[in-house]
N, CA, C and O atoms as CSV, one atom per row, in Angstrom:
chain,resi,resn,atom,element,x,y,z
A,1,UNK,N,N,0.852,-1.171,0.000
A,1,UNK,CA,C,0.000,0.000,0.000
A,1,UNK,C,C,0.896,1.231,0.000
A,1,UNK,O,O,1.909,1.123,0.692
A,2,UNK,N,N,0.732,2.275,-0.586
A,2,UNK,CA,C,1.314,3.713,-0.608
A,2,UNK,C,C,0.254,4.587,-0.547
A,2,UNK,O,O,-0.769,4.574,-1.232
A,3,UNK,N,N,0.631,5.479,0.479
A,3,UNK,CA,C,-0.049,6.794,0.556
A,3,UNK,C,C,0.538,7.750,-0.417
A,3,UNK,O,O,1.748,7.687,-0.637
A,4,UNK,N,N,-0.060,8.463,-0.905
A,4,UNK,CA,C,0.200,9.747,-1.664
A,4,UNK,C,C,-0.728,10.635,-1.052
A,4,UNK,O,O,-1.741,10.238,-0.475
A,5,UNK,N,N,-0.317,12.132,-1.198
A,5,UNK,CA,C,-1.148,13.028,-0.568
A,5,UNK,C,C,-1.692,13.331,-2.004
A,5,UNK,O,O,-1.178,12.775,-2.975
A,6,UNK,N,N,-2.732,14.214,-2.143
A,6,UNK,CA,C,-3.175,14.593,-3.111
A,6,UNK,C,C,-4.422,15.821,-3.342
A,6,UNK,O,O,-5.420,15.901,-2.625
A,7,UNK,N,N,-4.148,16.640,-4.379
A,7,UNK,CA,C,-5.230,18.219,-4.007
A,7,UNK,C,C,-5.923,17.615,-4.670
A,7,UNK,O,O,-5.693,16.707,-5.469
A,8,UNK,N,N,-7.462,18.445,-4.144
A,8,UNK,CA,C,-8.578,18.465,-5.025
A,8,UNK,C,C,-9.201,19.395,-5.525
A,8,UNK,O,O,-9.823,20.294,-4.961
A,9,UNK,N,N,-8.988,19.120,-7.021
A,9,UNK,CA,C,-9.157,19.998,-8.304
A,9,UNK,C,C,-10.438,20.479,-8.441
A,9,UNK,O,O,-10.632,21.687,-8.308
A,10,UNK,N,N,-11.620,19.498,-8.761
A,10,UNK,CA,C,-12.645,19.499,-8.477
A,10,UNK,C,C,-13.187,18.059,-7.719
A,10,UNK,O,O,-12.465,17.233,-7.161
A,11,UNK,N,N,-14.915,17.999,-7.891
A,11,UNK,CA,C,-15.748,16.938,-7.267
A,11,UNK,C,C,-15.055,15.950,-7.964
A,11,UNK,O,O,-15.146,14.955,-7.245
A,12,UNK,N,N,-14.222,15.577,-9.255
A,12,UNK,CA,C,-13.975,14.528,-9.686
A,12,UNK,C,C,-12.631,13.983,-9.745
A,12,UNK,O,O,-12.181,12.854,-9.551
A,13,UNK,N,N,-11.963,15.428,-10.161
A,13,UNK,CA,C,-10.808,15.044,-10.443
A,13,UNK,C,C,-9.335,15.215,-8.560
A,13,UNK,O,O,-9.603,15.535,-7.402
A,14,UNK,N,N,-8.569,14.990,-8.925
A,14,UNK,CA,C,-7.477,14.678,-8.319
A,14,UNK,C,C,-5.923,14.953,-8.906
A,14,UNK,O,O,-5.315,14.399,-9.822
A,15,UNK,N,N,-5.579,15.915,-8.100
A,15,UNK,CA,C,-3.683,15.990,-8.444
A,15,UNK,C,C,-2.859,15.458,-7.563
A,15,UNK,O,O,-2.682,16.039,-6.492
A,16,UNK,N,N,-2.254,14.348,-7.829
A,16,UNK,CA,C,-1.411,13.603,-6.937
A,16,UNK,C,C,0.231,14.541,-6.462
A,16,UNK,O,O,0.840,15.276,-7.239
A,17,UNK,N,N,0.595,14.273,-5.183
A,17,UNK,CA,C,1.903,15.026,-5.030
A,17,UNK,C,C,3.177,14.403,-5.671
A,17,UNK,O,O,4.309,14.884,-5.716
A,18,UNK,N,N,2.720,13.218,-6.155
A,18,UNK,CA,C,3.847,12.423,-6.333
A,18,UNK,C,C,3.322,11.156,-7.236
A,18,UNK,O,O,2.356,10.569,-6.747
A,19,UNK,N,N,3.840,10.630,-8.534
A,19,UNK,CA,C,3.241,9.772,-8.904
A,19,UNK,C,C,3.431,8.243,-8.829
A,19,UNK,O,O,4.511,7.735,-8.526
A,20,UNK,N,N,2.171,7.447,-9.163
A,20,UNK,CA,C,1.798,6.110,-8.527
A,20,UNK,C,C,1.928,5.284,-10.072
A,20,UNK,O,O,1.953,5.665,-11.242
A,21,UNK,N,N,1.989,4.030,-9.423
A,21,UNK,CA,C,2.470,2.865,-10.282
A,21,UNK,C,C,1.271,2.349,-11.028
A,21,UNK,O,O,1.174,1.156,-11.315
A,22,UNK,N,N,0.386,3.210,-11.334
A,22,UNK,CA,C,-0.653,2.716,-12.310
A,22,UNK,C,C,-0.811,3.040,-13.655
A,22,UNK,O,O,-0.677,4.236,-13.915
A,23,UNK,N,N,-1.062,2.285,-14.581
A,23,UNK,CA,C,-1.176,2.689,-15.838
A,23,UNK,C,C,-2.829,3.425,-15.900
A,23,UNK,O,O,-3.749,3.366,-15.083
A,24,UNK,N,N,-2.705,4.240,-17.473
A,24,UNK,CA,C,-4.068,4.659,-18.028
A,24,UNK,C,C,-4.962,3.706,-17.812
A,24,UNK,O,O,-4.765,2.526,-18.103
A,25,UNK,N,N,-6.030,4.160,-17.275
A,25,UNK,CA,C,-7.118,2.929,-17.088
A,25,UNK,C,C,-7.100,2.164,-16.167
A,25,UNK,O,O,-8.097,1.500,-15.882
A,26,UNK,N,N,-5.989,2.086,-15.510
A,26,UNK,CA,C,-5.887,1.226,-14.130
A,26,UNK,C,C,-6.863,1.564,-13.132
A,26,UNK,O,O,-7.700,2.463,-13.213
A,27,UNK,N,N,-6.691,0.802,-12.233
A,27,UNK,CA,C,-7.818,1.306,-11.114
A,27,UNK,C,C,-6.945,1.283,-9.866
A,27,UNK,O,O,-6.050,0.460,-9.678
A,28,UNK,N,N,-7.341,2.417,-8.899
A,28,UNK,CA,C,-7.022,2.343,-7.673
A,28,UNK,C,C,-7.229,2.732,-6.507
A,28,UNK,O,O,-6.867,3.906,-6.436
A,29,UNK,N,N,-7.702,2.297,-5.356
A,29,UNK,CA,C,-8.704,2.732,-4.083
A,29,UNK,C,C,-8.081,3.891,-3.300
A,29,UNK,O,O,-6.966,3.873,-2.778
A,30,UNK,N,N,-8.997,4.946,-3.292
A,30,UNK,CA,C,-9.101,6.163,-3.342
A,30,UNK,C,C,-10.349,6.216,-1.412
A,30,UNK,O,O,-11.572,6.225,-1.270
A,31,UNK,N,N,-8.890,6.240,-0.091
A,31,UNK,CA,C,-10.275,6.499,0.893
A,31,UNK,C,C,-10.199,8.073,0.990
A,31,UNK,O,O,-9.158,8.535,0.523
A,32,UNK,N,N,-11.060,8.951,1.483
A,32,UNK,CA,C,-11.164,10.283,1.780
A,32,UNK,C,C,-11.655,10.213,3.325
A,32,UNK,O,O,-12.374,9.335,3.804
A,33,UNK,N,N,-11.128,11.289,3.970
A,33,UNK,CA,C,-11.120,11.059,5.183
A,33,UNK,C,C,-11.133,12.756,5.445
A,33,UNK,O,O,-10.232,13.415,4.927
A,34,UNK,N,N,-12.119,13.396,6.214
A,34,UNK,CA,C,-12.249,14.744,6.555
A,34,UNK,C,C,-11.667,15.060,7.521
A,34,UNK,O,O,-11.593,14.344,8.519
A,35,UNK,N,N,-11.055,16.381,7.390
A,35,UNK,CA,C,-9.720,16.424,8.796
A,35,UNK,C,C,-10.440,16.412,9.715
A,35,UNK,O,O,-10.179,15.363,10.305
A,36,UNK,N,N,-11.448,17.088,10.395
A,36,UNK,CA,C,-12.026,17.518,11.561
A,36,UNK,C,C,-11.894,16.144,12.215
A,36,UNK,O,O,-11.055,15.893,13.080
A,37,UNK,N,N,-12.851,15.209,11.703
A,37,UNK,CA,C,-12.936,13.521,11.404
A,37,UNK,C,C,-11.657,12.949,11.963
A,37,UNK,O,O,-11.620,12.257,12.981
A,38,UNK,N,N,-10.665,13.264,11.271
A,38,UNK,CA,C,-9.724,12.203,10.507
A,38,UNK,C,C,-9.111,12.138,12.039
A,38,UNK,O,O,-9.027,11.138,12.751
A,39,UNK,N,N,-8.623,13.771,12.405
A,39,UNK,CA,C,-8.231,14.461,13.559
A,39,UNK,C,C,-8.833,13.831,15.223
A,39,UNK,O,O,-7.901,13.452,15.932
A,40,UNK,N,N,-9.851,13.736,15.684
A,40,UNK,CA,C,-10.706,13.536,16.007
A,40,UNK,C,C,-10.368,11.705,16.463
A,40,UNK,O,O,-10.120,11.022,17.457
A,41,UNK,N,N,-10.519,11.600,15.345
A,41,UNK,CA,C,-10.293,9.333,15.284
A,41,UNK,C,C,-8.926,9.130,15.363
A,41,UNK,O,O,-8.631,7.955,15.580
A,42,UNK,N,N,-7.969,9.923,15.252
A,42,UNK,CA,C,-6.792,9.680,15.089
A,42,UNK,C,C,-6.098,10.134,16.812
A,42,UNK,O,O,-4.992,9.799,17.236
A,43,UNK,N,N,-6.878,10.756,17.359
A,43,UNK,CA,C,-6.627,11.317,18.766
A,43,UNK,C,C,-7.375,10.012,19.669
A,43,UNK,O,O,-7.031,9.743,20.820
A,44,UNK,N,N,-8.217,9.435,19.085
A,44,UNK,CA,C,-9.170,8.432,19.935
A,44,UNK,C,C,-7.992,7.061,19.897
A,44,UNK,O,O,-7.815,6.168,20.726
A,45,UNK,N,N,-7.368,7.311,18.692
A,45,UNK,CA,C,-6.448,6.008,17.837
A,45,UNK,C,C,-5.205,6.241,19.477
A,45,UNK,O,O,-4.883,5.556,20.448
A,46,UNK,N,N,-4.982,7.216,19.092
A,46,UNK,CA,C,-3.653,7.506,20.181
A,46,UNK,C,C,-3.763,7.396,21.860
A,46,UNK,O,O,-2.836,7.090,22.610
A,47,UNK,N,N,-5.161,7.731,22.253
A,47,UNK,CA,C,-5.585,7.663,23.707
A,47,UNK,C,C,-5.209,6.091,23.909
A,47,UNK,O,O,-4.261,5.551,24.478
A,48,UNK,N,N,-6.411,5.544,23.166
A,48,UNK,CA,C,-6.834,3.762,23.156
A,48,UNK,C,C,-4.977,3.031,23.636
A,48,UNK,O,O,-4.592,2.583,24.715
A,49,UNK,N,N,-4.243,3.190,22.347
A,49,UNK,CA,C,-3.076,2.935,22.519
A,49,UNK,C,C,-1.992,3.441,23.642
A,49,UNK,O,O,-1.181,2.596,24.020
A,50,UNK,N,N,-1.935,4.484,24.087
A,50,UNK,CA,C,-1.616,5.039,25.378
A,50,UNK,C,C,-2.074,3.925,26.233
A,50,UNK,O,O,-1.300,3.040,26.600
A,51,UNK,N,N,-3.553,3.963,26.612
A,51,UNK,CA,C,-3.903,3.482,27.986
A,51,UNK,C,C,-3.264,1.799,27.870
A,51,UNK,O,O,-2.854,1.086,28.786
A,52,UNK,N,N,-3.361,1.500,26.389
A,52,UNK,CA,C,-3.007,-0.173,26.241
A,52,UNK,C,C,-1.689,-0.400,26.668
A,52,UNK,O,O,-1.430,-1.603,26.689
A,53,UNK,N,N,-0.871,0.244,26.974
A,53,UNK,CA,C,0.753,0.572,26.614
A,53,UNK,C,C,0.949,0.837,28.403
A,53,UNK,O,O,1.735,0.401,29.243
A,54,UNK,N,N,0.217,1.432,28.419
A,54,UNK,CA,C,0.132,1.838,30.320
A,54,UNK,C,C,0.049,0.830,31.285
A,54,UNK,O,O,0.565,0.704,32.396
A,55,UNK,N,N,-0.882,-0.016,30.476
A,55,UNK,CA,C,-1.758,-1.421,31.413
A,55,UNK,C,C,-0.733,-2.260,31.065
A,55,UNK,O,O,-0.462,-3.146,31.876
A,56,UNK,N,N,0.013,-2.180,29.874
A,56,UNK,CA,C,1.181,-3.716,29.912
A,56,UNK,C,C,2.351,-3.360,30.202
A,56,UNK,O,O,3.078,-4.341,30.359
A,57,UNK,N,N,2.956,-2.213,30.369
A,57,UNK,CA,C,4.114,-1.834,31.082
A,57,UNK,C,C,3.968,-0.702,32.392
A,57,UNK,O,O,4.263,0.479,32.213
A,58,UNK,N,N,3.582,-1.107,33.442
A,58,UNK,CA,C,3.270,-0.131,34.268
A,58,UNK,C,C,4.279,0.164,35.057
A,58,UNK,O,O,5.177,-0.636,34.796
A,59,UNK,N,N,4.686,1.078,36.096
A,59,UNK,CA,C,5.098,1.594,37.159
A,59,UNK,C,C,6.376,0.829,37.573
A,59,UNK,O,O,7.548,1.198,37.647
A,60,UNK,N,N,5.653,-0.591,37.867
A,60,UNK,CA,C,7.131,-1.940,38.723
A,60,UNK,C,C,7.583,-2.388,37.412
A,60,UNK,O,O,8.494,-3.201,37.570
A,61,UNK,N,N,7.225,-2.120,35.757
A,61,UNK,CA,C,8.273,-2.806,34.926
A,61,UNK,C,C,9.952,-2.359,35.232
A,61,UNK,O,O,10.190,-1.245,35.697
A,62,UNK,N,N,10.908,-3.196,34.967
A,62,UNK,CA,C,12.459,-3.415,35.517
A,62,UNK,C,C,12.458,-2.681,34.129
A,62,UNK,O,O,11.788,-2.923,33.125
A,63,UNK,N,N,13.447,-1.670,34.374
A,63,UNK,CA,C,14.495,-1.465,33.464
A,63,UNK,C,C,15.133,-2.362,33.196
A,63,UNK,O,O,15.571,-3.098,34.080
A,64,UNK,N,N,15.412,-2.601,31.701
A,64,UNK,CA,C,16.676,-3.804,30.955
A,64,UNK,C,C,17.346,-2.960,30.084
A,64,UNK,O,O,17.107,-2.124,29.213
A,65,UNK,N,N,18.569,-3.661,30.825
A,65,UNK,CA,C,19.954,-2.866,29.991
A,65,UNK,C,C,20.717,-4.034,29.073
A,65,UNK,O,O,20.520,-5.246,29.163
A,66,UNK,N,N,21.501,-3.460,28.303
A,66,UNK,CA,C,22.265,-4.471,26.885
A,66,UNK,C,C,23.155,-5.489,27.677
A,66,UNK,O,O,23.643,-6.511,27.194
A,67,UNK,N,N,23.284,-5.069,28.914
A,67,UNK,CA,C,23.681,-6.333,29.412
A,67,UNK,C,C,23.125,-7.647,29.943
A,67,UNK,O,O,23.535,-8.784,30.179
A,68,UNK,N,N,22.137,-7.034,30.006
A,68,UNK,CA,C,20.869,-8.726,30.459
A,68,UNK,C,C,20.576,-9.502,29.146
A,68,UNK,O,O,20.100,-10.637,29.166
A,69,UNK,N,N,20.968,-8.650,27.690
A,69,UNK,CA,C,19.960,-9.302,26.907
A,69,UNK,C,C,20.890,-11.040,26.423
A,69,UNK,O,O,22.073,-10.935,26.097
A,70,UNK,N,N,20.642,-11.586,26.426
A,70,UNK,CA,C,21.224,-13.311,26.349
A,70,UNK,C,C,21.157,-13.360,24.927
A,70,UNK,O,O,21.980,-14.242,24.683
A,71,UNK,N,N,20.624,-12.909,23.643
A,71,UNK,CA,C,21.059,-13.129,22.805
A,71,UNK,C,C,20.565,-11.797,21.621
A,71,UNK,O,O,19.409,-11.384,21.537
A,72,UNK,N,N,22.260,-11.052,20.401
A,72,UNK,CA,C,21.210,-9.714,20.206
A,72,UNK,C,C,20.659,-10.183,19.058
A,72,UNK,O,O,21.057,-11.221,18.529
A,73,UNK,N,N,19.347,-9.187,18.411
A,73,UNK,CA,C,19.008,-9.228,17.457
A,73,UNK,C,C,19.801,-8.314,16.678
A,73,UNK,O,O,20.016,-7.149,17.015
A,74,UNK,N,N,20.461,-9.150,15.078
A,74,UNK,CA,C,21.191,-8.196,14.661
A,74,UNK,C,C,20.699,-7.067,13.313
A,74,UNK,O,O,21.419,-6.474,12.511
A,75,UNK,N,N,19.221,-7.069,13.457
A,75,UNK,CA,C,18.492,-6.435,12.614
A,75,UNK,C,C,17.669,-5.691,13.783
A,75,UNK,O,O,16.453,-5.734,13.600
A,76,UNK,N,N,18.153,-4.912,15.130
A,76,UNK,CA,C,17.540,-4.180,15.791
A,76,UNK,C,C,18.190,-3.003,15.344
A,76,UNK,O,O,19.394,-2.963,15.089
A,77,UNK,N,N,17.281,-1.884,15.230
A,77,UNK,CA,C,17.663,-0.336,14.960
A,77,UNK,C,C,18.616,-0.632,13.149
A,77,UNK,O,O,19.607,0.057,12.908
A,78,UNK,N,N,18.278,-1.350,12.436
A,78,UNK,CA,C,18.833,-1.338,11.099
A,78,UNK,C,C,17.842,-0.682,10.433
A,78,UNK,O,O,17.947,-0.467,9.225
């Protein structure tokens, strides 16, 4: 999936910021999402996840340092 941002010209048409891998005639799913909206669900998106994040690492989780870890992953931070 790729996001592109994109203005609107009119009710039909669309100017992309950047162009996409479709040919003439291709088809491709187009969601619209109203900021007020978008804003709004995207703040509800971030609370939800906060409180989830709160409840599985709370207060008594131990700090872990690079020395406890028993084996590294060598595709961490790549």
């Amino acid at each position: 999936m790729v996001l592109v941002k994109a203005r609107v010209l009119d009710s039909t048409h669309l100017e992309l910021a950047k162009p996409i891998a479709a040919g003439r005639g291709g088809h491709v799913l187009v969601v619209v999402t109203e900021s007020t909206r978008a804003d709004a669900e995207r703040q509800e998106w971030i609370e939800g996840s906060s409180q989830s994040l709160r409840s599985a690492y709370g207060d008594s989780e131990p700090e872990y340092t690079p020395s406890m870890v028993r084996e590294a992953n060598p595709g961490y931070g790549a």
